[in-house]
Structures are given as structure tokens and as C-alpha cells.
C-alpha positions as CSV (number, residue, x, y, z in Angstrom):
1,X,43.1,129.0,133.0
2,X,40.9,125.2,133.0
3,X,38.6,125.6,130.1
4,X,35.8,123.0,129.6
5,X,36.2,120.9,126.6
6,X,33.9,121.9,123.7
7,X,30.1,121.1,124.4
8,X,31.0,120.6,127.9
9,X,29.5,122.7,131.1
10,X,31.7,125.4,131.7
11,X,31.3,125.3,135.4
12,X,33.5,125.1,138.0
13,X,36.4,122.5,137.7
14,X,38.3,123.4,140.7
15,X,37.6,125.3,143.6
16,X,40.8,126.8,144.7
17,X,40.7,129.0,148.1
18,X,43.8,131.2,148.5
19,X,44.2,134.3,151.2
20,X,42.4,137.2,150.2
21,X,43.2,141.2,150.6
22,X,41.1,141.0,153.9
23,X,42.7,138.0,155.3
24,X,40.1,135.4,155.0
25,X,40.2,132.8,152.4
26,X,38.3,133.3,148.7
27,X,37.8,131.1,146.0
28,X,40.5,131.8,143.5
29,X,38.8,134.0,140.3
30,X,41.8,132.5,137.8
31,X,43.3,128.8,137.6
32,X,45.2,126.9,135.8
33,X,47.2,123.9,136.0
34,X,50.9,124.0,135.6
35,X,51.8,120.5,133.8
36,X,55.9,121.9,133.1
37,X,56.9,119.6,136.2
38,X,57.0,115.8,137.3
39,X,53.9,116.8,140.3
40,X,52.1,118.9,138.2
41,X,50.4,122.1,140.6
42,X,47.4,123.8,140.0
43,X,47.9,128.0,140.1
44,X,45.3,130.2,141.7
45,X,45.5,134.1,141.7
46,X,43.1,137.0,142.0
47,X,44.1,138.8,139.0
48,X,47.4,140.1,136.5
49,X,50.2,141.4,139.1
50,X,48.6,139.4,142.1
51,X,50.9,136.8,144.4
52,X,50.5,132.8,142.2
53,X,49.3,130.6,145.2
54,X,50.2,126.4,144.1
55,X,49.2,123.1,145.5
56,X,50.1,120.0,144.4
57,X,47.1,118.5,142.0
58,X,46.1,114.9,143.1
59,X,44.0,112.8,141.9
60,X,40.5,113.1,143.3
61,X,39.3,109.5,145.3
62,X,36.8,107.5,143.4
63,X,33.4,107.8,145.6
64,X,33.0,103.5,145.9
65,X,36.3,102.3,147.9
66,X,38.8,99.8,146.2
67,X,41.6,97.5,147.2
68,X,45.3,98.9,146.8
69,X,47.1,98.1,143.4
70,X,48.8,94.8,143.2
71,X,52.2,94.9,140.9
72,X,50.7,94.0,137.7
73,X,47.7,97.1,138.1
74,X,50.9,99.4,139.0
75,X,52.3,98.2,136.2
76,X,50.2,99.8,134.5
77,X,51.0,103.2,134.9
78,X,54.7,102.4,133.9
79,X,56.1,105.3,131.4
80,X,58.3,103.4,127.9
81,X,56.4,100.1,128.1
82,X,54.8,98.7,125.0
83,X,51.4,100.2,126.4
84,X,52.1,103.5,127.7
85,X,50.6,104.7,124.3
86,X,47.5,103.2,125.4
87,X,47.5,104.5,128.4
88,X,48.1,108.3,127.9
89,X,45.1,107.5,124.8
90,X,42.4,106.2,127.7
91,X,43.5,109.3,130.0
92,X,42.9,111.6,127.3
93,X,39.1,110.0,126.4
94,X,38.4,109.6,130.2
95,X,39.4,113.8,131.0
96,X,40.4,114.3,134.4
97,X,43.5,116.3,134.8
98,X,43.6,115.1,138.1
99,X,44.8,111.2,136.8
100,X,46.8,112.8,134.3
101,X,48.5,114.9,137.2
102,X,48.7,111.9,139.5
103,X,50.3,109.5,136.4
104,X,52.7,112.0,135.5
105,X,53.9,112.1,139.3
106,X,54.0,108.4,139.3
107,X,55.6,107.9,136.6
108,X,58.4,110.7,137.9
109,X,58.6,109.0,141.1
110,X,59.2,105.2,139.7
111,X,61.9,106.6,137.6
112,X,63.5,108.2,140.7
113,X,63.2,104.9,142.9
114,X,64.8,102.8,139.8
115,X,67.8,105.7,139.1
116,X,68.5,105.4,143.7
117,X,67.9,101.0,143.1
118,X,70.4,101.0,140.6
119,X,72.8,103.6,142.9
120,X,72.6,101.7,145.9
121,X,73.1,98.0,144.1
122,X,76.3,99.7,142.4
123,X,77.5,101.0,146.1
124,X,76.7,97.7,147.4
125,X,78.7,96.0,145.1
126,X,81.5,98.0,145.5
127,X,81.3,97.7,149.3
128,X,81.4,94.3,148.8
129,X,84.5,94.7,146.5
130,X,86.4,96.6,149.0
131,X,85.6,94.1,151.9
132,X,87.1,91.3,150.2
133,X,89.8,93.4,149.4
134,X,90.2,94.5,153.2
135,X,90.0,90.6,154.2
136,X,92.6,90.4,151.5
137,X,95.5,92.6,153.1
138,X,94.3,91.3,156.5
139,X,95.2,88.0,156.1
140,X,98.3,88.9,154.4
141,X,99.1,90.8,157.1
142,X,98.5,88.3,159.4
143,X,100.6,85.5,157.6
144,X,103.0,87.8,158.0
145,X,102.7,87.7,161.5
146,X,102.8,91.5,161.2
147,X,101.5,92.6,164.0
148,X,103.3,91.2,166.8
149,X,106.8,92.3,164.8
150,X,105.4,95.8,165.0
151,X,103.6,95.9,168.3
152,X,107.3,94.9,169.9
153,X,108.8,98.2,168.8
154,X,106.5,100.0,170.1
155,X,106.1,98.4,173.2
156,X,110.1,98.1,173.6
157,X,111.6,100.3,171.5
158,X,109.6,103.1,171.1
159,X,111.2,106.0,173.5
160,X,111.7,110.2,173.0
161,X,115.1,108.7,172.4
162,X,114.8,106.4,169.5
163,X,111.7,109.1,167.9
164,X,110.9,112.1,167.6
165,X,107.6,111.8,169.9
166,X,107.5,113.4,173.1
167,X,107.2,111.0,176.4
168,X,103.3,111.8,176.9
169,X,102.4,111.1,173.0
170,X,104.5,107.6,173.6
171,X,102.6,106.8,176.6
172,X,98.9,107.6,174.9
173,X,100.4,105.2,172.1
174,X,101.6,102.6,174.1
175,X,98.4,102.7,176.5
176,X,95.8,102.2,173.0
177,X,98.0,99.9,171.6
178,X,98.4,97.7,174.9
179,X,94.4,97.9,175.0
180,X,93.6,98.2,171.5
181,X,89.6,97.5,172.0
182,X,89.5,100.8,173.8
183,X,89.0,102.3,170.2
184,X,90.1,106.2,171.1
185,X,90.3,107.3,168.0
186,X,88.1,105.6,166.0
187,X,84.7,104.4,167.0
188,X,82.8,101.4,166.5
189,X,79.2,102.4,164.7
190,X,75.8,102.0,166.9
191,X,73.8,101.7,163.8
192,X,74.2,100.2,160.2
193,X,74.6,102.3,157.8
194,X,72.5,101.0,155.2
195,X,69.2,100.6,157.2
196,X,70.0,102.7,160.4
């Protein structure tokens, strides 16, 4: 349950509605805030043995408006920098749960995008890795001169005779590789994969 810090007015911190016996929304008798997470929630129910309704607790909009962060004011609110100390000391002598709740997301959320930035720069890397190798065996194969010495045996030599294909599999074969942009098997993306 919120309690008001000593010598403080114990009135109403958060006005919580959840769906009462009736049907109709009430004003939650017991809250508290649940700060075990990364987006801390705040917990309304009637009473012991009565359903815990939760919604996300975010900071509450200052009442004069102000521009958007720039990088060094995000900064700011970065968790394991020299002053993150600071920062958790001036939440604690300024009181609102709500900042606390909406740092603690924050901070949550830039670890996330850093953990996917370093994922996707790895992946990236080893796509790049694998291209060259592909480019690699491609030119090899081309200097040597592989595939016009196999496309001949197919296109001359391959028969029900010679294999142990049947004559409709040879045609299909001969057809894609006589017109090998058809791409029956294997189709050319229509978006990229990184971006989509």
C-alpha cells in the first residue's frame, strides 16, 4: 500500500479505478506499487481474496510543456555511469514514484536496445563474412569454367538411360536449367530482410 512519507499529507496519491461488484468502475480502496520488474505497475484491489487489477505506472507530465531530450539530457538517465549514484540520490529527495517508475523502465529499455545493437552488428558481420565467402566459391567456380562443363551433361547426357530419373523429372530439369531465371524452386525476395 503507498504510504505518505513522515510529516507528509496522507491523502490520496493515486487514484486507481478498477471494475467493481456492480460493474461500474470504483476507486481502488488498496494500492500499491509493484517495483520487482523493469516497468514497474501499480496494484489496485478492493480487499484480501479480491482479483489484483495493474497498469503500467508512468511518469505524470510536468504542467509547463518542454522540448524533447537531446542525447546528452538522455544521457542522463543512463544506469552504471559515473553519475547514476547521483541520480537515484536526487529521485529519492525529489519523491515521485512516478520518475522512479519511468527511470527504471528507461533504464530497462536502453539495456535492451544495446543487448539487440550489439545482436544485429554481430549478424551483420557475419553476413558479411559469409558473402565474401559465397563470392569466394563463385569465382572459383567460375575460373573453373564450371558451369558450362556441368550444364552439357545435363543438357546432352542426362537421359532415364544414363540416371536413375524418370523422363518427366529430366524434362522439369532440363526446362529450369535451360531458363534458369525462371527461379522454380527458389524465389527471389520482394523485400530486404533487414529493413523490410
Amino acid at each position: 500500500m503507498v504510504v505518505a512519507e513522515k510529516g507528509e499529507d496522507p491523502g490520496v496519491r493515486y487514484a486507481f479505478q478498477i471494475p467493481g461488484a456492480d460493474g461500474r468502475h470504483e476507486i481502488a480502496p488498496f494500492v500499491m506499487i509493484d517495483w520487482s520488474s523493469t516497468s514497474p505497475e501499480l496494484l489496485g484491489t478492493r480487499g484480501q481474496g479480491c482479483p489484483v487489477h495493474a497498469k503500467h505506472l508512468h511518469t505524470r507530465a510536468d504542467e509547463h510543456p518542454h522540448p524533447a531530450l537531446d542525447r546528452r539530457q538522455e544521457f542522463f538517465f543512463a544506469d552504471n555511469q559515473t553519475h547514476s549514484e547521483g541520480v537515484d540520490w536526487a529521485m529519492q529527495q525529489e519523491g515521485d514514484d512516478t520518475i522512479r517508475a519511468e527511470v527504471i523502465r528507461h533504464r530497462a529499455a536502453r539495456m535492451k536496445v544495446i543487448r539487440h545493437a550489439r545482436q544485429v552488428a554481430e549478424m551483420r558481420e557475419q553476413l558479411a563474412d559469409e558473402r565474401f565467402a559465397l563470392l569466394q566459391s563463385t569465382r572459383r567456380l567460375a575460373r573453373a569454367n564450371a558451369y558450362r562443363r556441368l550444364r552439357r551433361h545435363i543438357t546432352h547426357d542426362l537421359t532415364p538411360a544414363t540416371s536413375t530419373l524418370n523422363a518427366r523429372h529430366i524434362g522439369r530439369i532440363q526446362a529450369a536449367v535451360d531458363s534458369p531465371w525462371n527461379w522454380t524452386d527458389e524465389k527471389l525476395c520482394d523485400e530486404c530482410l533487414w529493413c523490410k
